[in-house]
ZAMARGU-4260 file (C-alpha; in steps of 0.2 Angstrom, whole numbers, plus 5000, padded with zeros to 4 digits):
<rodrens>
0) 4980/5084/5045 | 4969/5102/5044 | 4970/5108/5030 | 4986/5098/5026 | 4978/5083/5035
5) 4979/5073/5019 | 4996/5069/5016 | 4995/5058/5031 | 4995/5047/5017 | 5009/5049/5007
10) 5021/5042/5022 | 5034/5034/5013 | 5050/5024/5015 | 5066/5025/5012 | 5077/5014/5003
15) 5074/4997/5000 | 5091/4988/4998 | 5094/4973/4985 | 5094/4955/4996 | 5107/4945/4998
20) 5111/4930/5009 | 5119/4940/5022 | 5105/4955/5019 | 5089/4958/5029 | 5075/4956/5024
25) 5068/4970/5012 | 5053/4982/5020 | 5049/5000/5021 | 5062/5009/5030 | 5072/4992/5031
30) 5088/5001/5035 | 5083/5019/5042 | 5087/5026/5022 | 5103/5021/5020 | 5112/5011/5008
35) 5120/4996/5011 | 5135/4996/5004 | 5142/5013/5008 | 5158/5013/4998 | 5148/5009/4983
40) 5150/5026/4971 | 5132/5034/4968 | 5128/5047/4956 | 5133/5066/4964 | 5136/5081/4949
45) 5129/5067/4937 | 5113/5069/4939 | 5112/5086/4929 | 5115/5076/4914 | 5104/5066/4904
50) 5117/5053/4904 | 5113/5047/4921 | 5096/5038/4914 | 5101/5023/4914 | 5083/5017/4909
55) 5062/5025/4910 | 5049/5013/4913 | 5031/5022/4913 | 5019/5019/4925 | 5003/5020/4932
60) 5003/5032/4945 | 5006/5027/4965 | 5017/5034/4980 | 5025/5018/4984 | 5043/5017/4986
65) 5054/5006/4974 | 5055/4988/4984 | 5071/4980/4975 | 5075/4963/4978 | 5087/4954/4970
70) 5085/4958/4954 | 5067/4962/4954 | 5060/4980/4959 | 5042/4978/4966 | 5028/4995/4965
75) 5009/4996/4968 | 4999/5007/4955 | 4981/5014/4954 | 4975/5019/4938 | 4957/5019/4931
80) 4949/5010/4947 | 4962/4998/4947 | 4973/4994/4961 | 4990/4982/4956 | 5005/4977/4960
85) 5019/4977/4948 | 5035/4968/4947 | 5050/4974/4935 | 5068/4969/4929 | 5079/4979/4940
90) 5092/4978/4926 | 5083/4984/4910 | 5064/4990/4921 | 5054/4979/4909 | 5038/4976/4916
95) 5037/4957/4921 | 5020/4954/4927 | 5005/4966/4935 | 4992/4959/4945 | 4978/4965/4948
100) 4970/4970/4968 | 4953/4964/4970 | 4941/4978/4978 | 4924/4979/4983 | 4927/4999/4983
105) 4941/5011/4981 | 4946/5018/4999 | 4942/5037/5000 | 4958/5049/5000 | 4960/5065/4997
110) 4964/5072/4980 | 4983/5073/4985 | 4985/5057/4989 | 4982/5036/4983 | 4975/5023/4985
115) 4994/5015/4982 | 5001/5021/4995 | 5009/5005/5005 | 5028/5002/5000 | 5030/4982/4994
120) 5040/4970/5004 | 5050/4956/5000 | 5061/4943/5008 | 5069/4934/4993 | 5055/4923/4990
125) 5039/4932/4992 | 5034/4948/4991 | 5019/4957/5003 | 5009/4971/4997 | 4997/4981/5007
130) 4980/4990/4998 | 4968/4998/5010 | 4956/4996/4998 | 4956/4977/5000 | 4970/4973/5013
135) 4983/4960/5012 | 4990/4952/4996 | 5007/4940/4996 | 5014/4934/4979 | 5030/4922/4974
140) 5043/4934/4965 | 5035/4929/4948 | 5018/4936/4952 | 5006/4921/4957 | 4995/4923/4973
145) 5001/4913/4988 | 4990/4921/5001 | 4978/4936/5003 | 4969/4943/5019 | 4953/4956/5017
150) 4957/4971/5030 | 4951/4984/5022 | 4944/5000/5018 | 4945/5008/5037 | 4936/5021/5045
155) 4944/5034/5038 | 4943/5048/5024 | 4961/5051/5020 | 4964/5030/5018 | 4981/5020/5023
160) 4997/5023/5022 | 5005/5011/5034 | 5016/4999/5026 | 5019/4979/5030 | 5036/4975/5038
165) 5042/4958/5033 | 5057/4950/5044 | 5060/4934/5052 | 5045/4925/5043 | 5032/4936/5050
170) 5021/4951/5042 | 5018/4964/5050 | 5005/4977/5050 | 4998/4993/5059 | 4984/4999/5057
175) 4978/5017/5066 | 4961/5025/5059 | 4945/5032/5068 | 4941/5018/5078 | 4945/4999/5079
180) 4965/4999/5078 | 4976/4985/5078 | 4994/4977/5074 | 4993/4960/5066 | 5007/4949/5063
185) 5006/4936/5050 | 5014/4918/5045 | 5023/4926/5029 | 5024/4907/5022 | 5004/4905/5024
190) 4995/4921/5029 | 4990/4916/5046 | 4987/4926/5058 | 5001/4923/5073 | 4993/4936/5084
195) 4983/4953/5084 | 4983/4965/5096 | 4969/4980/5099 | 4977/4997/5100 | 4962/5004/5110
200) 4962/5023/5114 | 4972/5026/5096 | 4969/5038/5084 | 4973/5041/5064 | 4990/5040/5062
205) 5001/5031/5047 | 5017/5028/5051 | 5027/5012/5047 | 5031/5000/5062 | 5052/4997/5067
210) 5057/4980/5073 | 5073/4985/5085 | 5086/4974/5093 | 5093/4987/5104 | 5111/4983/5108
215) 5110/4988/5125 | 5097/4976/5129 | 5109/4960/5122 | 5116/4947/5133 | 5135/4943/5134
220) 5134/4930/5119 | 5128/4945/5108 | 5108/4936/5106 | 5095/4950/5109 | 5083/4949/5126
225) 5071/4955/5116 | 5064/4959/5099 | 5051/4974/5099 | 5041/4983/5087 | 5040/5001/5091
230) 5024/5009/5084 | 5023/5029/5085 | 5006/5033/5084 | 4996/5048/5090 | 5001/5056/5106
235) 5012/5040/5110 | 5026/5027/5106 | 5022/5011/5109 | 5033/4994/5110 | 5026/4979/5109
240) 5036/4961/5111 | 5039/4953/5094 | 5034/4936/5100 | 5016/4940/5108 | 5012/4957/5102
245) 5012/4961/5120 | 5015/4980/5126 | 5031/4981/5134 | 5032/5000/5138 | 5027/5020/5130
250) 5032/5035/5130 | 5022/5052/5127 | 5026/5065/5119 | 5020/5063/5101 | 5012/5072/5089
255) 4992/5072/5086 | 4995/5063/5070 | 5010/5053/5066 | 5017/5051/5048 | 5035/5047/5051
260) 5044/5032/5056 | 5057/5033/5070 | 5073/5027/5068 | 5083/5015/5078 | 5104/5017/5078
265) 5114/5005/5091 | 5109/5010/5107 | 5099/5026/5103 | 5081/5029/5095 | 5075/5047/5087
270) 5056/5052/5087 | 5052/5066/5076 | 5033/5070/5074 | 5024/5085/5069 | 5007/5090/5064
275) 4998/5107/5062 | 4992/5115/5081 | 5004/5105/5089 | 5016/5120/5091 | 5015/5128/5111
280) 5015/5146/5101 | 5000/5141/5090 | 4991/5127/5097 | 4973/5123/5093 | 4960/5116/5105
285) 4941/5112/5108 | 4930/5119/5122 | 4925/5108/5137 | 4910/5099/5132 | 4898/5109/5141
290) 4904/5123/5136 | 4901/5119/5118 | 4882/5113/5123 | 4879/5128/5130 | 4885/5139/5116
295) 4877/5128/5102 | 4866/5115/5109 | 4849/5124/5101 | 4837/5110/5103 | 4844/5102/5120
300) 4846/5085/5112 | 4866/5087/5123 | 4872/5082/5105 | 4879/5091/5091 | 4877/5091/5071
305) 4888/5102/5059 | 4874/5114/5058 | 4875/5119/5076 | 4894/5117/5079 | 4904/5133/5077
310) 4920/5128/5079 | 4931/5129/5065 | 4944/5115/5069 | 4929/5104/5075 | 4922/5107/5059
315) 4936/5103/5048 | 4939/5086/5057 | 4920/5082/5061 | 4922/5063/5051 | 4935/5055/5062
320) 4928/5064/5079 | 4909/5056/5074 | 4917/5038/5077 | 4899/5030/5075 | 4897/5042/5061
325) 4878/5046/5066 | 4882/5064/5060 | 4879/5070/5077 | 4896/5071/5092 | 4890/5065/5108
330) 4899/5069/5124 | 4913/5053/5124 | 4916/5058/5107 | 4920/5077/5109 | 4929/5072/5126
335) 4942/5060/5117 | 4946/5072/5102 | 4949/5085/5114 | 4963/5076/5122 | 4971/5072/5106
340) 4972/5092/5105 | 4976/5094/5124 | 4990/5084/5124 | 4997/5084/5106 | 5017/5088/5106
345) 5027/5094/5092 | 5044/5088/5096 | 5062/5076/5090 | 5066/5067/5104 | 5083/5057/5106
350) 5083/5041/5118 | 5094/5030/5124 | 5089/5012/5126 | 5087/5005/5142 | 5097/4988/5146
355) 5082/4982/5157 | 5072/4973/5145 | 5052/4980/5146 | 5059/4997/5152 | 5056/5012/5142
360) 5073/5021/5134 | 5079/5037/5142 | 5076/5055/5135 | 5094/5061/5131 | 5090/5076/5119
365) 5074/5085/5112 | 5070/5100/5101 | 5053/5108/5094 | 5063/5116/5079 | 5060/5114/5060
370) 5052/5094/5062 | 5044/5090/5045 | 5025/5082/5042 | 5029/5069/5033 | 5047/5066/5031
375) 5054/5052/5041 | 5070/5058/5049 | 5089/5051/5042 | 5106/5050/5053 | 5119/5049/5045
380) 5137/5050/5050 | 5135/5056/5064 | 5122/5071/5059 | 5102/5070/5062 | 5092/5075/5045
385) 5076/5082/5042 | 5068/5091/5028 | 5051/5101/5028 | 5041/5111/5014 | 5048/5124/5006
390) 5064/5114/5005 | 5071/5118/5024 | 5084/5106/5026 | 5095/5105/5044 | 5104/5095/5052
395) 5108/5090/5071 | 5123/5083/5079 | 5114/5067/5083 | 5123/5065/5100 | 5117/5082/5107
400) 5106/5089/5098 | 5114/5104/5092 | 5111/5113/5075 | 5127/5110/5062 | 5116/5119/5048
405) 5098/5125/5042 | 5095/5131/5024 | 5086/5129/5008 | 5088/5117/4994 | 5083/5118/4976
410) 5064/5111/4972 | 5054/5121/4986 | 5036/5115/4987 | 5031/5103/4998 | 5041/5086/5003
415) 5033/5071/5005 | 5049/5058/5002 | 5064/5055/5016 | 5080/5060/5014 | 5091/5043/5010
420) 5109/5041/5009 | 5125/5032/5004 | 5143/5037/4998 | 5143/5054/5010 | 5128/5060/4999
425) 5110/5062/5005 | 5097/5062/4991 | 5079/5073/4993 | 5066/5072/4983 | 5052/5088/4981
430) 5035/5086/4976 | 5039/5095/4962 | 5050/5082/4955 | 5068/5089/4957 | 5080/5077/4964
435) 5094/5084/4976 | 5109/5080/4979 | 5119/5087/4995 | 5137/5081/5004 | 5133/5072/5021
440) 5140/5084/5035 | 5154/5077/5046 | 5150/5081/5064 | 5167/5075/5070 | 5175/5088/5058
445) 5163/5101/5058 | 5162/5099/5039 | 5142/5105/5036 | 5130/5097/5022 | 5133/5109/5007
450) 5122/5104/4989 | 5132/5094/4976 | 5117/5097/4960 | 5100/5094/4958 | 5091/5090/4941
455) 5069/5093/4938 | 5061/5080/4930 | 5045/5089/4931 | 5036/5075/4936 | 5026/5075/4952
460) 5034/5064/4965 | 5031/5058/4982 | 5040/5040/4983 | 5056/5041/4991 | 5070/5036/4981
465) 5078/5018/4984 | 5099/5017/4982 | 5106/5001/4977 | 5121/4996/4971 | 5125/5013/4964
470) 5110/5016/4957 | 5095/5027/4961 | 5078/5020/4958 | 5067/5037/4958 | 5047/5035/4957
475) 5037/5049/4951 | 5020/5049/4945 | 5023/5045/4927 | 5038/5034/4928 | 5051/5024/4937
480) 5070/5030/4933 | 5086/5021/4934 | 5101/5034/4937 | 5118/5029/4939 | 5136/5032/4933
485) 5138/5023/4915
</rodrens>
């Protein structure tokens, strides 16, 4: 992430949504940040007021997004060396039951970010957590261990941020570091592993798989053709068949490093990725390998230590392209991070699915214009969302592309949370700890997204907020809040 390179970490979901019998299953970015009962009312102007704490439970910090499930909330915390996951009374946020992680060592991250990173999930009988300091951990709704699968740490300064998908009875998990990349999917009853497939030529990225049923890809009786997982990694979104974990098609056109999960609506998917030097107007690069020998290459050994490079984006990035981490880049090693930077893109791209089952969808619209690091995108009636640091909200017709509004929010400061949304209002969360609230924009009616109130709670924050049932379940680093209407 350069200089920013560590909040590749801090990719977080959207909303979990409570579980019901007719509900999905719940998982990170289950339904692209929206909440599932629109017509629910959610706090708007309210949220000024002290009033709208409806309970505080403090915590142990941690970047996870509120899991809710039923009527449990589920969160991962680190505190003191000690990774756990925490399970809480949704309706009164009284602690049920913490257990603890077992570790050998805490993964390395960077001072911004955590080691509880990985949003819990939870299908109404078990929840899944992720640590990438240990690596799988499955427990009943009451906190007892019913599986667990070592994984971790990876090769890879700035740890995990990846979090497990839990539908149809399967786990699944990607992983995308330095070297030896992979997406497992797991038994979710017993933890075993179903298949794994090797995601060779990938580099660091942390963005949250999709399951999609495109409904272009359904027969006449309505049943899908075929359930993929789309994975948007470096450089490159990939699907692969739910089933087998087979690829089934790509597309380039990503970013060097991806934090945010693309969302699937109907027919159409939308990629946003960004990461510094990606940008045509300010790109970054390395020299050809000889090049780089001839300049720097003082004792002819045709490699290269820290002491001799001279270049400083090599130099800030020198752990992850020394993939056997001998301290020294050798030729295959400088060639395959060069490519990264050669063919990085900083782009949104909208895409139609294709009704060929195994064909890749169709570019419909794309734009390099105000695409947020971290922040995973939100469309909402009718209107793409993005939001960036400094508080840069816009909006995009979703259909077309073009621009309904750019502006600033109250908060500034960097964002690491997505934008979710429910009852025409999308709710953004700053760094800082202030809490937006702005009216949805109305692409049919040219209404644009105009903000409603925001409140600070002078609490760092980084978990996106969850919207349930109209409440708001808002992580920061000291607490978990319940806001609604009383």
């Amino acid at each position: 992430m350069t200089r920013f390179a560590f909040v590749l970490l801090l990719v977080l979901a959207p909303a979990a949504l409570s579980l019901s019998a007719a509900e999905p299953s719940v998982y990170f970015r289950s339904n692209s940040g929206i909440a599932a009962a629109d017509a629910v009312r959610l706090p708007a102007e309210e949220v000024e007021s002290d009033d709208v704490v409806l309970w505080r439970t403090p915590l142990a910090s941690g970047h996870s997004s509120p899991c809710v499930c039923g009527e449990r909330i589920f969160l991962t915390t680190f505190a003191d060396g000690k990774l756990a996951t925490v399970g809480l009374d949704r309706a009164s946020g009284k602690v049920l039951w913490t257990q603890p992680a077992p570790h050998d060592r805490v993964e390395q991250v960077h001072p911004a970010g955590s080691p509880a990173t990985s949003t819990p999930a939870c299908d109404g009988e078990r929840v899944v957590v992720f640590f990438g300091s240990y690596g799988l951990l499955c427990y009943n709704l009451d906190g007892k261990v019913q599986w667990q699968l070592p994984l971790g740490p990876f090769q890879d300064e700035f740890g995990s941020g990846s979090s497990p998908v839990l539908v149809d009875g399967c786990v699944l998990l990607n992983q995308d570091h330095d070297r030896d990349n992979f997406l497992l999917c797991l038994d979710a009853a017993t933890g075993k592993t179903l298949w794994r497939t090797a995601r060779e030529g990938t580099t660091r990225s942390y963005a949250t798989p999709v399951v999609a049923e495109f409904a272009a890809s359904k027969v006449n009786d309505g049943s899908a053709k075929s359930k993929q997982i789309l994975v948007a990694g470096a450089l490159q979104l990939t699907s692969y068949d739910f089933a087998t974990g087979k690829p089934l098609w790509s597309i380039d056109g990503l970013a060097r490093i991806v934090n945010t999960t693309p969302l699937v609506i109907g027919d159409m998917l939308y990629v946003a990725t960004w990461s510094p030097g990606g940008d045509s107007e300010a790109r970054i690069g390395m020299e050809p390998w000889n090049t780089a020998l001839a300049q720097w290459d003082k004792n002819n050994d045709k490699l290269l230590t820290r002491e001799e490079c001279d270049n400083p984006e090599v130099l800030d990035r020198f752990y992850r392209i020394d993939l056997d981490q001998s301290q020294k880049l050798d030729e295959a090693e400088w060639v395959k991070y060069a490519r990264v930077f050669e063919l990085a893109k900083n782009s949104v791209m909208a895409l139609r699915a294709s009704d060929v089952p195994g064909n890749p969808p169709k570019l419909v619209w794309q734009t390099d214009k105000n695409i947020p690091y971290v922040p995973s995108p939100l469309v909402y009636r009718g209107a793409l969302y993005m939001i960036k640091d400094g508080g840069i909200l816009s909006a995009l017709a979703a259909d077309d592309g073009r621009t309904l509004k750019v502006g600033r929010v109250p908060g500034g400061g960097k964002f690491f949370a997505s934008p979710v949304a429910g009852d025409g209002k999308i709710y953004l969360a700053s760094d800082k700890g202030t809490l937006v609230v702005v009216k949805a924009a109305d692409s049919t009616k040219d209404e644009l997204w105009e903000v409603l109130a925001s409140r600070d709670f002078d609490e760092r924050t980084v978990a996106t907020p969850a919207l349930v049932d109209g409440r708001i379940y808002f992580r920061t680093e000291a607490a978990l809040y319940c806001l609604g209407r009383r």
